[in-house]
Every structure is written in C-alpha cells, then in structure tokens.
TORPAGU-271240 format. One record per atom (N, C-alpha, C, O): residue number from 0; x, y, z; atom name; residue in three letters. Coordinates in nm, 2 decimals, always signed. Atoms other than C-alpha are relative to their C-alpha. Example, Ala and Ser with C-alpha at 12.3 -4.5 7.8 and 13.67 -1.06 7.14 Angstrom:
<recs>
{0 {+0.09 -0.12 +0.00} 'N' 'ALA'}
{0 {+1.23 -0.45 +0.78} 'CA' 'ALA'}
{0 {+0.09 +0.12 +0.00} 'C' 'ALA'}
{0 {+0.19 +0.12 +0.07} 'O' 'ALA'}
{1 {-0.09 -0.11 +0.00} 'N' 'SER'}
{1 {+1.37 -0.11 +0.71} 'CA' 'SER'}
{1 {-0.08 +0.11 +0.08} 'C' 'SER'}
{1 {-0.03 +0.22 +0.09} 'O' 'SER'}
</recs>
This chain:
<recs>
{0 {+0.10 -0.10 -0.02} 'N' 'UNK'}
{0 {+8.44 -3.00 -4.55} 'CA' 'UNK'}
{0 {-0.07 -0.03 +0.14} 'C' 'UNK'}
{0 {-0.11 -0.14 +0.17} 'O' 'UNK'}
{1 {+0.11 +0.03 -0.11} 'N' 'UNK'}
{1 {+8.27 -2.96 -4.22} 'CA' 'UNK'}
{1 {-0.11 -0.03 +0.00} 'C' 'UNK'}
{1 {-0.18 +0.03 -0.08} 'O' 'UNK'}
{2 {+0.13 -0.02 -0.01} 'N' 'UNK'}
{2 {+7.96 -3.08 -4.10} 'CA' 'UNK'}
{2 {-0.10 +0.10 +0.06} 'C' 'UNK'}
{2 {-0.11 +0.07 +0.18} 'O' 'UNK'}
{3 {+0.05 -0.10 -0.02} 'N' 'UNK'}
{3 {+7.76 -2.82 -4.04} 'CA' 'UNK'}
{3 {-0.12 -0.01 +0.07} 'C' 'UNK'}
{3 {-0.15 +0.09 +0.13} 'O' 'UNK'}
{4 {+0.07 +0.01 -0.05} 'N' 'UNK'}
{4 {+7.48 -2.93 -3.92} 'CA' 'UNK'}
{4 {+0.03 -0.06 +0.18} 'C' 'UNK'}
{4 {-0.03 -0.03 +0.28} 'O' 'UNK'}
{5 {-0.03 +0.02 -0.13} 'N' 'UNK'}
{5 {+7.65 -3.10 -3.63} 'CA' 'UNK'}
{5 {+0.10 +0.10 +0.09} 'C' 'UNK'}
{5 {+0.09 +0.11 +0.21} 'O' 'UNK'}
{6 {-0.02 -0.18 -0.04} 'N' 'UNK'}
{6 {+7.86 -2.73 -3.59} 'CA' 'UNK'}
{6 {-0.12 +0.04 +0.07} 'C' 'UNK'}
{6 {-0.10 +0.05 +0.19} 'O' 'UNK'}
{7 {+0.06 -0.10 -0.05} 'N' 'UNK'}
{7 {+7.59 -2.57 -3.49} 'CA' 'UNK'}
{7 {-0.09 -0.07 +0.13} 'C' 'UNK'}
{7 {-0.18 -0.03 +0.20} 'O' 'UNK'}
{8 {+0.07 +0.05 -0.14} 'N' 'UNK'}
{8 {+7.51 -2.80 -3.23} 'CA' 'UNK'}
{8 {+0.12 -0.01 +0.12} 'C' 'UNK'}
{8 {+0.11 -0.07 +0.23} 'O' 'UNK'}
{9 {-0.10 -0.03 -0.09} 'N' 'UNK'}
{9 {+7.85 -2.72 -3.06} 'CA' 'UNK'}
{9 {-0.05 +0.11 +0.08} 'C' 'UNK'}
{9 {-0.14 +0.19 +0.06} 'O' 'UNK'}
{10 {-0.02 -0.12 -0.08} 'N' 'UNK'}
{10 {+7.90 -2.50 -2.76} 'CA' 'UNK'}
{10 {+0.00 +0.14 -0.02} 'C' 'UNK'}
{10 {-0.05 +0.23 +0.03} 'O' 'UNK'}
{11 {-0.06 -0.08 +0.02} 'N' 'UNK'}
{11 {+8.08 -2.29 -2.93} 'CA' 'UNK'}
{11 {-0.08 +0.10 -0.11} 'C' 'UNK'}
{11 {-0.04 +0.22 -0.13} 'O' 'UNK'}
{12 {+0.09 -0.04 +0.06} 'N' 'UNK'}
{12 {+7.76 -2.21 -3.17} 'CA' 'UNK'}
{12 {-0.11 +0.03 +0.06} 'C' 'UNK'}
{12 {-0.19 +0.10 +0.00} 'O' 'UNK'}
{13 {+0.11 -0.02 -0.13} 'N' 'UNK'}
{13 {+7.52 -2.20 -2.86} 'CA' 'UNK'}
{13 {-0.09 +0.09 -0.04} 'C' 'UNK'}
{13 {-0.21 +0.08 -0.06} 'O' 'UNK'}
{14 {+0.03 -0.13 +0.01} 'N' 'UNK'}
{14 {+7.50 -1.85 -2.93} 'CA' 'UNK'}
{14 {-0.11 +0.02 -0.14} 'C' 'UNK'}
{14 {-0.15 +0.14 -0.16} 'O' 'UNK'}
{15 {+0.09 +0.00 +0.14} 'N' 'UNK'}
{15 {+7.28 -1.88 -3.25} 'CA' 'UNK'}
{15 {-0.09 -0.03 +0.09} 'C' 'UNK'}
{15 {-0.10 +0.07 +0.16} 'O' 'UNK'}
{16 {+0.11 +0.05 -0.07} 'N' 'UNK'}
{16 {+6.99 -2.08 -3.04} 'CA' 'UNK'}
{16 {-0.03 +0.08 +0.15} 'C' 'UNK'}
{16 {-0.14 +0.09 +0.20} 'O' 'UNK'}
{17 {+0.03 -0.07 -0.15} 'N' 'UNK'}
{17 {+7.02 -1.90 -2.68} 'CA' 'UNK'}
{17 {+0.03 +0.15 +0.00} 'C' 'UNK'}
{17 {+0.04 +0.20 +0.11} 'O' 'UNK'}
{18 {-0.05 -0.16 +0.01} 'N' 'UNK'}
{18 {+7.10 -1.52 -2.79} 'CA' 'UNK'}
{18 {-0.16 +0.01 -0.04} 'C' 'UNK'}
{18 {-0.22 -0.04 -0.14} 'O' 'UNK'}
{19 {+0.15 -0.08 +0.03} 'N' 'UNK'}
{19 {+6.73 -1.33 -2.75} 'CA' 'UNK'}
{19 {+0.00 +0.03 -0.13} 'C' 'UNK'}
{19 {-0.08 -0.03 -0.20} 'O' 'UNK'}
{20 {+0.05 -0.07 +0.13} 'N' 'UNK'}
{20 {+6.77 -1.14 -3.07} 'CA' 'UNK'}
{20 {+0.00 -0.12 -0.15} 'C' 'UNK'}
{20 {-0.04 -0.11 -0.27} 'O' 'UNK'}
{21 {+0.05 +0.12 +0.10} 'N' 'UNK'}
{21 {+6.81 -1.48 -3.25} 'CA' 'UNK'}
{21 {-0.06 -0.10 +0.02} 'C' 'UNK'}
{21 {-0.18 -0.10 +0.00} 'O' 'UNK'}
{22 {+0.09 +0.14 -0.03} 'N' 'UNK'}
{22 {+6.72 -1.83 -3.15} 'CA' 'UNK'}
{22 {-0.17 -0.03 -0.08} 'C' 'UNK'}
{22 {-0.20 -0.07 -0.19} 'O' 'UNK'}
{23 {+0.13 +0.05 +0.14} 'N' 'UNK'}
{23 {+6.36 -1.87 -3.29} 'CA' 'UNK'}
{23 {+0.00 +0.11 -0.08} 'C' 'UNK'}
{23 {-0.04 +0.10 -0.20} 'O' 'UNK'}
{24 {+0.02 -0.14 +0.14} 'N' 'UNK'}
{24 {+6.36 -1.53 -3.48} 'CA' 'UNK'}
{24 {+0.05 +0.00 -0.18} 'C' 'UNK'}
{24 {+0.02 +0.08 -0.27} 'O' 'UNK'}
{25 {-0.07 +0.02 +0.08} 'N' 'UNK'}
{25 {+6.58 -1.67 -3.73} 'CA' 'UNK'}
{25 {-0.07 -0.08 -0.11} 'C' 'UNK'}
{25 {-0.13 -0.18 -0.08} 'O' 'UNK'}
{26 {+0.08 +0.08 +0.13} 'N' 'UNK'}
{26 {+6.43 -1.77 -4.12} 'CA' 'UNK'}
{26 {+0.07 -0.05 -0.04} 'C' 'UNK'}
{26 {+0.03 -0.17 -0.04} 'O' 'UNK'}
{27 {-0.08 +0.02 +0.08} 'N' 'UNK'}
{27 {+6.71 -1.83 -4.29} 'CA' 'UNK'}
{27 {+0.17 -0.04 +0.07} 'C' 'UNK'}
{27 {+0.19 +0.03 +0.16} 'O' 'UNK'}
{28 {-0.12 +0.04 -0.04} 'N' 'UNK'}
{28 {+7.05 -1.95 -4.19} 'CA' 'UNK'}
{28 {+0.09 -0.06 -0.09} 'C' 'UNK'}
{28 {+0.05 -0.18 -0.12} 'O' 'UNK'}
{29 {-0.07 +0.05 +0.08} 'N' 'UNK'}
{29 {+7.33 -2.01 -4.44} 'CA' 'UNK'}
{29 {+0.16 +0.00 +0.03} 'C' 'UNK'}
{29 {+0.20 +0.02 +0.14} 'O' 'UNK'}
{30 {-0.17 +0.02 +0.01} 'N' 'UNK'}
{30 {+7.74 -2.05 -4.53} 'CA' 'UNK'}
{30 {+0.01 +0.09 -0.06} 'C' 'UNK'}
{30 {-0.08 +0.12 -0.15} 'O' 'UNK'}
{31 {-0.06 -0.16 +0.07} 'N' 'UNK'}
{31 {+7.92 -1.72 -4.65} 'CA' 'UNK'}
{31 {+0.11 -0.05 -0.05} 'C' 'UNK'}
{31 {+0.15 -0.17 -0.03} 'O' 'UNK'}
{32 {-0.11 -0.04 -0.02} 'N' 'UNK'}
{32 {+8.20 -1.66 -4.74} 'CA' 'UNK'}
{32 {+0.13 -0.11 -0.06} 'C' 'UNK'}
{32 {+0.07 -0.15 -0.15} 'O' 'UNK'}
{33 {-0.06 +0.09 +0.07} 'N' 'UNK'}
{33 {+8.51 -1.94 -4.88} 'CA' 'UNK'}
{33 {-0.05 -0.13 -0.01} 'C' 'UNK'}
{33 {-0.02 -0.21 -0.10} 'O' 'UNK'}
{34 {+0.10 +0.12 +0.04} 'N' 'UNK'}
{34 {+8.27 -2.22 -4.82} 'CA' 'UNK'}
{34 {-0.09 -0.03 -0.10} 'C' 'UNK'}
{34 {-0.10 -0.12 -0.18} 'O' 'UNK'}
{35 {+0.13 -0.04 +0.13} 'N' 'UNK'}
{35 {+7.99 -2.08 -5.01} 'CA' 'UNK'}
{35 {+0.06 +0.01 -0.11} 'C' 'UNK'}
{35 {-0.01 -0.03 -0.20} 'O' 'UNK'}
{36 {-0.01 -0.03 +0.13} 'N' 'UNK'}
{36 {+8.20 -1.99 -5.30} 'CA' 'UNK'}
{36 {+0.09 -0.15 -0.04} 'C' 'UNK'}
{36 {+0.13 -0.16 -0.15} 'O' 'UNK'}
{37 {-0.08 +0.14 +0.05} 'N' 'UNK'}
{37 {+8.40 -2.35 -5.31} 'CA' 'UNK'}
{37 {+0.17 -0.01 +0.00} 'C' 'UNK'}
{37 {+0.24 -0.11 -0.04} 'O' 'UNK'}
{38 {-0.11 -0.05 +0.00} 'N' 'UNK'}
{38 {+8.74 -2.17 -5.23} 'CA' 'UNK'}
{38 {+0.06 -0.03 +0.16} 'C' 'UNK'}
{38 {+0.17 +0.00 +0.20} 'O' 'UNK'}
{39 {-0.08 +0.04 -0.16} 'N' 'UNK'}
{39 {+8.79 -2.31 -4.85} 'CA' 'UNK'}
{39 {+0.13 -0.09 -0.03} 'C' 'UNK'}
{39 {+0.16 -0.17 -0.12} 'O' 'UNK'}
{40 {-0.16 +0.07 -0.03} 'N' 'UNK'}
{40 {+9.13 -2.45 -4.78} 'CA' 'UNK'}
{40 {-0.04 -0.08 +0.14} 'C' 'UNK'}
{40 {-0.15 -0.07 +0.19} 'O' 'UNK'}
{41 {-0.02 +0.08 -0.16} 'N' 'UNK'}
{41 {+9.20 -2.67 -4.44} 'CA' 'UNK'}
{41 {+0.09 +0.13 +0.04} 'C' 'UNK'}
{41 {+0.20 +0.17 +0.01} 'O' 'UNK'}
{42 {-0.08 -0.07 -0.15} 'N' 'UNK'}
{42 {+9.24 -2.42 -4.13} 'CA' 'UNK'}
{42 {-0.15 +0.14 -0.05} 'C' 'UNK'}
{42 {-0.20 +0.21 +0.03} 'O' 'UNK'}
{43 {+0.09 -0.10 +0.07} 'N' 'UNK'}
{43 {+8.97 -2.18 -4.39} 'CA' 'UNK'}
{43 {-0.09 +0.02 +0.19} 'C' 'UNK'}
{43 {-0.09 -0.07 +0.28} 'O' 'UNK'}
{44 {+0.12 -0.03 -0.05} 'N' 'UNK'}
{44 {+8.70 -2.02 -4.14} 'CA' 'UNK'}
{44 {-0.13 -0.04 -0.02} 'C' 'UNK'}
{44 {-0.14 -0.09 -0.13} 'O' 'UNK'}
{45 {+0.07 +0.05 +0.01} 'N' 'UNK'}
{45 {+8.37 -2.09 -4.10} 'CA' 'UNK'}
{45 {-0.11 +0.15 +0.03} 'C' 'UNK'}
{45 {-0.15 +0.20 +0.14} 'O' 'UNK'}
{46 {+0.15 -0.09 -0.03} 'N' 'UNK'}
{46 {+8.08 -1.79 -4.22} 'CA' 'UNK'}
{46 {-0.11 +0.00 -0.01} 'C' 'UNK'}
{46 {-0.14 -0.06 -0.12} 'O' 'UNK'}
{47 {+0.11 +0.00 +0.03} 'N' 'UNK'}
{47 {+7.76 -1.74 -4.16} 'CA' 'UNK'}
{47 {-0.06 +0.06 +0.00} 'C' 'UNK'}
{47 {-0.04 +0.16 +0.07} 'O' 'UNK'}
{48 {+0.11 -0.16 +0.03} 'N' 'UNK'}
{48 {+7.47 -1.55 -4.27} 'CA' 'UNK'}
{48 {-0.13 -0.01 +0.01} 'C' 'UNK'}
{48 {-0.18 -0.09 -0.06} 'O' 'UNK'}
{49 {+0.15 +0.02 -0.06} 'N' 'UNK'}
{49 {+7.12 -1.50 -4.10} 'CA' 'UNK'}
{49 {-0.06 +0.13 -0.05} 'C' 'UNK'}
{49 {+0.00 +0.24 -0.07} 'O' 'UNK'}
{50 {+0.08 -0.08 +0.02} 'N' 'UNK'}
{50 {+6.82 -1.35 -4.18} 'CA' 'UNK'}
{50 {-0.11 -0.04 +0.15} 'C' 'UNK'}
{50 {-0.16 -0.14 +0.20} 'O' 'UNK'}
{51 {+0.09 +0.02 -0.10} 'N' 'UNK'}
{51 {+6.61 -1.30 -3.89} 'CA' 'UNK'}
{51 {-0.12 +0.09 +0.04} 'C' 'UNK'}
{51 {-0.09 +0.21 +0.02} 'O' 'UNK'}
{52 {+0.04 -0.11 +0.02} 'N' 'UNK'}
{52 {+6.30 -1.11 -3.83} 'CA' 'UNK'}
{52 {+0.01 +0.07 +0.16} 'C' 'UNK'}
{52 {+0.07 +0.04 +0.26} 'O' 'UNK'}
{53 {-0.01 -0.09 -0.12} 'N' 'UNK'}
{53 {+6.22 -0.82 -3.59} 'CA' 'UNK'}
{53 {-0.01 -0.02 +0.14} 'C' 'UNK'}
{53 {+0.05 +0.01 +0.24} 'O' 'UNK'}
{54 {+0.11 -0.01 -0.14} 'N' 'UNK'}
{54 {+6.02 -0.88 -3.34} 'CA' 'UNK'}
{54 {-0.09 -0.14 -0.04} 'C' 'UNK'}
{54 {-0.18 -0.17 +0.03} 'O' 'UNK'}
</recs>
C-alpha cells in the first residue's frame, strides 16, 4: 500500500496545496475508490476525495 501521506507531498500532488480553489479551503481529504474498499491490486490507481468549502 502506498504511503499516502508522503504522496501528497509529491510534485505530482502539488496541485492539492497550490490550486486557489483548494489549498487551505480543504476540510476533509480522503482515499476513494479500490483503496478505500480494500480491493487495490499493484499498478491499482490512487483516488481521492475532498470536501472543501466555498469561499
């Protein structure tokens, strides 16, 4: 399983922390999708799901 906390300190995750409509707007931040349900494979993807507010 990935680590996830050191994911999101990739480059390639940037975009969570430096994208205006997220970076601090964001409450909630989780795993979707074959991770979340315990069904990942090796090569599986990696989803995620934000709650963020408006304004």
């Amino acid at each position: 399983m990935p680590d996830f906390q050191r994911l999101l300190h990739t480059e390639e995750y940037g975009f969570i922390k430096n994208n205006p409509r997220l970076g601090k707007r964001i409450l909630l931040l989780g795993i979707g999708g074959s991770y979340a349900y315990g069904t990942a494979q090796e090569g599986s993807d990696i989803d995620l799901r934000a709650v963020a507010k408006s304004r």
